[in-house]
KELO-213377 format. One record per residue (C-alpha): residue in one letter; x, y, z. Coordinates in nm, 2 decimals, m for minus. Example, Ala and Ser with C-alpha at 12.3 -4.5 7.8 and 13.67 -1.06 7.14 Angstrom:
fivo:u:v:w
a:1.23:m0.45:0.78 .
s:1.37:m0.11:0.71 .
***
This chain:
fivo:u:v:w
x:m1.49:1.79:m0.26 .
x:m1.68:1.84:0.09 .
x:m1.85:2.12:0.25 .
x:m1.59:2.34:0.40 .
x:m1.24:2.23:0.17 .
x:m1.27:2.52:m0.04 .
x:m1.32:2.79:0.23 .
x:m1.04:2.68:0.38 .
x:m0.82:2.68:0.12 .
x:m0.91:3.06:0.07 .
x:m0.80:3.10:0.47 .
x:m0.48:2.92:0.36 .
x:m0.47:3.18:0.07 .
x:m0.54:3.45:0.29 .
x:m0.27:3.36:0.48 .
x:0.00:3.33:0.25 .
x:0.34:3.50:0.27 .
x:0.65:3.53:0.02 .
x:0.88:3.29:0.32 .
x:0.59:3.08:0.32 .
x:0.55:3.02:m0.03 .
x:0.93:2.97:m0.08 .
x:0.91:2.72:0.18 .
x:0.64:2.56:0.12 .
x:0.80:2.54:m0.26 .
x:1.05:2.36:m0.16 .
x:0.85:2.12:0.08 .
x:0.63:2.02:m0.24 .
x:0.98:1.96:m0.41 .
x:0.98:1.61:m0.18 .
x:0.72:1.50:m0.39 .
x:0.82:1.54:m0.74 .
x:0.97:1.34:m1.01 .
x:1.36:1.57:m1.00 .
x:1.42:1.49:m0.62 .
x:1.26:1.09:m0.70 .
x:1.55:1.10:m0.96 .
x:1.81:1.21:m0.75 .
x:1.74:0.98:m0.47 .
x:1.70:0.69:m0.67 .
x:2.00:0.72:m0.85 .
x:2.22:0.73:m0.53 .
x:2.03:0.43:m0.38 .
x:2.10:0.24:m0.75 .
x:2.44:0.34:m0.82 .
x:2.58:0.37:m0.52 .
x:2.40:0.14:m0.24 .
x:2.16:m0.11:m0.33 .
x:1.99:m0.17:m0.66 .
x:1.76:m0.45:m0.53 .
x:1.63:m0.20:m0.33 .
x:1.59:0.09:m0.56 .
x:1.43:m0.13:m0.84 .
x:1.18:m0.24:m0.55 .
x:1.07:0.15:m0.43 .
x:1.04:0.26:m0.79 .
x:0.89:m0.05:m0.89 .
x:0.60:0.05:m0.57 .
x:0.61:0.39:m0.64 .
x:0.49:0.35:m1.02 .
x:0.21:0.12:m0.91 .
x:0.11:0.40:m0.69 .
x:0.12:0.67:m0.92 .
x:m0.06:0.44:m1.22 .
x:m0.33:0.40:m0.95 .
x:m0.32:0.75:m0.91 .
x:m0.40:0.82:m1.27 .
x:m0.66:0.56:m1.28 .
x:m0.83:0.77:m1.01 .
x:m0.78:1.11:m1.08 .
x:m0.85:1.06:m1.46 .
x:m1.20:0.88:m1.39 .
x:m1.31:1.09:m1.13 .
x:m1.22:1.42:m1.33 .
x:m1.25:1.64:m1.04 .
x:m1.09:2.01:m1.15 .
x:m0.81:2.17:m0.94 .
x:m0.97:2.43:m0.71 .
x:m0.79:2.66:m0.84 .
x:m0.94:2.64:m1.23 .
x:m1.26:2.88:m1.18 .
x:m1.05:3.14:m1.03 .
x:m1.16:3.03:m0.66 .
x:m0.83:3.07:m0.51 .
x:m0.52:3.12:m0.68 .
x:m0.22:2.87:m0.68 .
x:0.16:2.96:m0.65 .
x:0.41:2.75:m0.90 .
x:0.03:2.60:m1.12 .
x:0.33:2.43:m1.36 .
x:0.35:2.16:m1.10 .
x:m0.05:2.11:m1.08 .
x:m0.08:1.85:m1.37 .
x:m0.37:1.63:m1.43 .
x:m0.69:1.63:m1.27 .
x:m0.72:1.74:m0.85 .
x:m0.85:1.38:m0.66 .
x:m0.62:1.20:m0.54 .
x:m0.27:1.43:m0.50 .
x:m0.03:1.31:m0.67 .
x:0.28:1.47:m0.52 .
x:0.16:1.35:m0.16 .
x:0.09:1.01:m0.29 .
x:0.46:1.01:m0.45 .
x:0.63:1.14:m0.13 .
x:0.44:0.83:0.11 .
x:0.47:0.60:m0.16 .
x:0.91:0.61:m0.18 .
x:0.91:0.76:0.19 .
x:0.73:0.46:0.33 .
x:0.88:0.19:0.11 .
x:1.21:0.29:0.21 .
x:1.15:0.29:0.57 .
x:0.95:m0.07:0.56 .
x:1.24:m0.18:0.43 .
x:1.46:m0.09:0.68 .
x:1.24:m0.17:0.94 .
x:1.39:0.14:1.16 .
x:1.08:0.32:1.36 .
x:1.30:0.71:1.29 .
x:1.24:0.63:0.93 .
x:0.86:0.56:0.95 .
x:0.82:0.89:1.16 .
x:1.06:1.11:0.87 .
x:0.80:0.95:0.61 .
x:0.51:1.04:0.78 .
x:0.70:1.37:0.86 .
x:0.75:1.41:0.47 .
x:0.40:1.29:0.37 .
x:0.24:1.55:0.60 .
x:0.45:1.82:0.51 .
x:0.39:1.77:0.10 .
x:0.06:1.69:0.19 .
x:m0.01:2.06:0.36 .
x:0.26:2.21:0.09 .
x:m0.03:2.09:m0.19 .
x:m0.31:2.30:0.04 .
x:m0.11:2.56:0.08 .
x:0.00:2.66:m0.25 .
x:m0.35:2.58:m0.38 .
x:m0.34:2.33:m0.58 .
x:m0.51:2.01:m0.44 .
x:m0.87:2.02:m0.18 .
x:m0.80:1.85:0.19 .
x:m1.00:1.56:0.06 .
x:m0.71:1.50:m0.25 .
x:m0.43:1.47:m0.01 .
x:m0.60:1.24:0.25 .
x:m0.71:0.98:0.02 .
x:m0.34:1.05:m0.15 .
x:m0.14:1.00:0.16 .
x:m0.35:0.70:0.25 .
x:m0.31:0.51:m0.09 .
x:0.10:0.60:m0.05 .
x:0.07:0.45:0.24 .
x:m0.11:0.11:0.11 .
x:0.10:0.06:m0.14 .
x:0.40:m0.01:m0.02 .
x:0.32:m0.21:0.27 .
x:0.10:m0.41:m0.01 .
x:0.39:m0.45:m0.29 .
x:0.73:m0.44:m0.08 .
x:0.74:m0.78:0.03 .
x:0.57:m0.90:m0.24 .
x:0.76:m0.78:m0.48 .
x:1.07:m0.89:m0.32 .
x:0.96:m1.25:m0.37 .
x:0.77:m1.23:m0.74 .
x:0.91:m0.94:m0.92 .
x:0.83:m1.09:m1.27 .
x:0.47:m1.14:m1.21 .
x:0.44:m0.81:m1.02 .
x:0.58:m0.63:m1.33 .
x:0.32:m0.84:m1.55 .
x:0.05:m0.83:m1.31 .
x:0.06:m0.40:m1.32 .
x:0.08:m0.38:m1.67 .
x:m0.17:m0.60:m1.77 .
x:m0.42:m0.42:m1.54 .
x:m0.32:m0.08:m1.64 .
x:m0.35:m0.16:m1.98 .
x:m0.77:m0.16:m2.06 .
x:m0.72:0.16:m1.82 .
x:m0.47:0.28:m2.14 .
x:m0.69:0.17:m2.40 .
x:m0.98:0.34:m2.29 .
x:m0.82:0.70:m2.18 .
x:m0.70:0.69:m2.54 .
x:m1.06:0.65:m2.67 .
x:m1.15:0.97:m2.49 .
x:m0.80:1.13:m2.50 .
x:m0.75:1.42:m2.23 .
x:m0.43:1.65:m2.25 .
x:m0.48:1.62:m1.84 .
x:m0.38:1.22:m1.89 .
x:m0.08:1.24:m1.96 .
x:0.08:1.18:m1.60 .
x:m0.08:0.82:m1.66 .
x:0.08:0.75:m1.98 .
x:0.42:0.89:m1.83 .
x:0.41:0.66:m1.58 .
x:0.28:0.34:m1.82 .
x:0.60:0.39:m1.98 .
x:0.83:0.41:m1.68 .
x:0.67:0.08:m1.56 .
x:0.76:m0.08:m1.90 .
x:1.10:0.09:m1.92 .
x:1.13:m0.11:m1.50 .
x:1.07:m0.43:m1.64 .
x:1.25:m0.45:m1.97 .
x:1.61:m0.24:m1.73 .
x:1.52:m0.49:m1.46 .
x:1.57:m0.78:m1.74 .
x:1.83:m0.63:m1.92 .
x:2.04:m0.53:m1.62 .
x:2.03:m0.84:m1.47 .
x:2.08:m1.07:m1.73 .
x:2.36:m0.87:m1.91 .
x:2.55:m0.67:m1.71 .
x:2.50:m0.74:m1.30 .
x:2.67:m0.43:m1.24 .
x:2.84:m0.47:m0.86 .
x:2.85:m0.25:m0.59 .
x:3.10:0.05:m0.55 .
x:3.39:m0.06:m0.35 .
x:3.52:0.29:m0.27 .
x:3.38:0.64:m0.17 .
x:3.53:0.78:m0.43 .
x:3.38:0.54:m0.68 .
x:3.03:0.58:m0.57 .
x:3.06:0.94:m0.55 .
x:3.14:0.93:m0.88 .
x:2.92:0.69:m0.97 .
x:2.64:0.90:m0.85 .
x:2.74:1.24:m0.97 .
x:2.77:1.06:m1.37 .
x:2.43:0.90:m1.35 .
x:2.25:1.22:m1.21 .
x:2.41:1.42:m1.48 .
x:2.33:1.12:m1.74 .
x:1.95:1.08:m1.64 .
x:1.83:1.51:m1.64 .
x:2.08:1.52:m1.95 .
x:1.89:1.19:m2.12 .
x:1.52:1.34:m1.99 .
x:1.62:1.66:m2.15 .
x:1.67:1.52:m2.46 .
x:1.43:1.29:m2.48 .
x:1.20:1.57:m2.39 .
x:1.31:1.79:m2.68 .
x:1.33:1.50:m2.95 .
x:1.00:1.33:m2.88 .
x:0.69:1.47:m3.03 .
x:0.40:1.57:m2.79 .
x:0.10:1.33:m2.75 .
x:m0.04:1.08:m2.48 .
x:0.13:0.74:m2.66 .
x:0.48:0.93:m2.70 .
x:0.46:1.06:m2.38 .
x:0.47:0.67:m2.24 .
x:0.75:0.61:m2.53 .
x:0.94:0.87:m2.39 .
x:0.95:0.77:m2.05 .
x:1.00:0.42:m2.10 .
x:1.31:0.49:m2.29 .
x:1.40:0.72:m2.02 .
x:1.39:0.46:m1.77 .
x:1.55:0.14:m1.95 .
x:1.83:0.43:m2.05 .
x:1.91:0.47:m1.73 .
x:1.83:0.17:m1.57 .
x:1.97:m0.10:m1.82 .
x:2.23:0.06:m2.06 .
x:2.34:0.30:m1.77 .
x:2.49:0.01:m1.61 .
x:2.60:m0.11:m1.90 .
x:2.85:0.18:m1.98 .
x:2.99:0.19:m1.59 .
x:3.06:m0.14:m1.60 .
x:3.25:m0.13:m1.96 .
x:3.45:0.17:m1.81 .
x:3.48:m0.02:m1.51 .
x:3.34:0.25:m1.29 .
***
């Protein structure tokens, strides 16, 4: 935190209005894990699974970066000595530095548009990255400092990992993991409620890789071939993923190692025997 970040928070506080903070809601919404869902299930199901594997793949690697960060650094929200308040805290998980809902939005906003390589789609992710990236000041739950060096690492990452991964998946997948994992090992010596975003996201990279595997080798579920069957398609495999991260949810105990279990069932449920069932039903 710098000089200066907190009193202007308190403007932004001072400031607030009940349109504002509805908006501003649903702004923040850009960057969390429901609308990520959403969006890559349509891309998956319905367009291009290459594609989808290789956002989430890049947005994981963000977000475990993320956690490395923000759980070393330790920095405290602002608003957790009663400095300024913060509307919808729920959402505030984990430590402040970096933000992670700004680094989410940049990370899947900018990996989609580098790979269509259409300059409207690199001004809508900067658009969106901005836009959560203010939505996090607003509502009071990151500093100025949190969001810059947030934006900037969704930014790095995908113009790092896009082509990259493209070419090398299978090392890529490896390559993560086995850095993330003394980062694992060590947050459980000194466990922290406030990690568990980073052993949430452990699990969804494991969950990637084993799906990835699975899907390709076993099923090599095709493409829609009519509207009707991707709408279809999409609307089943929303339903299938909040119904499956529901349950999971409500069957899996609490703690930092079954928060990763959780997730990387999540993900290789929905990634790899997902597939699996359209493609026995022939959807």
């Amino acid at each position: 935190m710098f000089p200066g970040e907190l009193g202007f928070l308190q403007a932004l506080e001072a400031a607030r209005t009940a349109f504002g903070n509805t908006l501003f809601e649903i702004i923040t919404f850009l960057g969390e894990e429901t609308l990520l869902i959403v969006f890559l299930a349509v891309l998956y199901f319905a367009l291009d699974k290459q594609l989808a594997r290789n956002i989430t793949f890049v947005t994981l690697t963000s977000l475990a970066l993320n956690g490395v960060i923000k759980n070393l650094v330790a920095l405290p929200r602002p608003f957790a000595d009663g400095a300024v308040t913060c509307v919808r805290p729920e959402t505030a998980t984990g430590y402040s530095f970096p933000s992670g809902h700004t680094q989410t939005a940049a990370s899947w906003s900018f990996a989609f548009a580098r790979s269509r390589k259409k300059p409207v789609l690199w001004i809508l992710a900067t658009v969106v990255t901005l836009a959560v990236g203010f939505s996090r000041l607003y509502l009071g739950a990151h500093y100025p400092s949190d969001v810059v060096v947030g934006a900037l690492l969704g930014l790095l990452t995908p113009l790092l990992l896009c082509n990259a991964y493209a070419r090398h998946p299978s090392r890529l997948y490896a390559g993560v993991l086995l850095l993330s994992t003394p980062f694992l090992v060590f947050f459980l010596a000194n466990p922290d409620p406030l990690f568990e975003d980073f052993f949430k996201v452990y699990g969804m990279l494991g969950g990637l890789w084993l799906s990835d595997w699975f899907e390709t080798r076993f099923v090599q579920l095709k493409a829609p071939s009519t509207l009707s069957l991707c709408i279809l398609r999409v609307l089943l495999a929303v339903v299938a993923l909040l119904t499956l991260k529901f349950v999971l949810d409500f069957l899996v105990p609490e703690g930092l190692l079954w928060d990763a279990m959780r997730y990387f069932l999540l993900v290789f449920l929905a990634l790899g025997a997902l597939p699996l069932g359209f493609k026995s039903c022939k959807l």
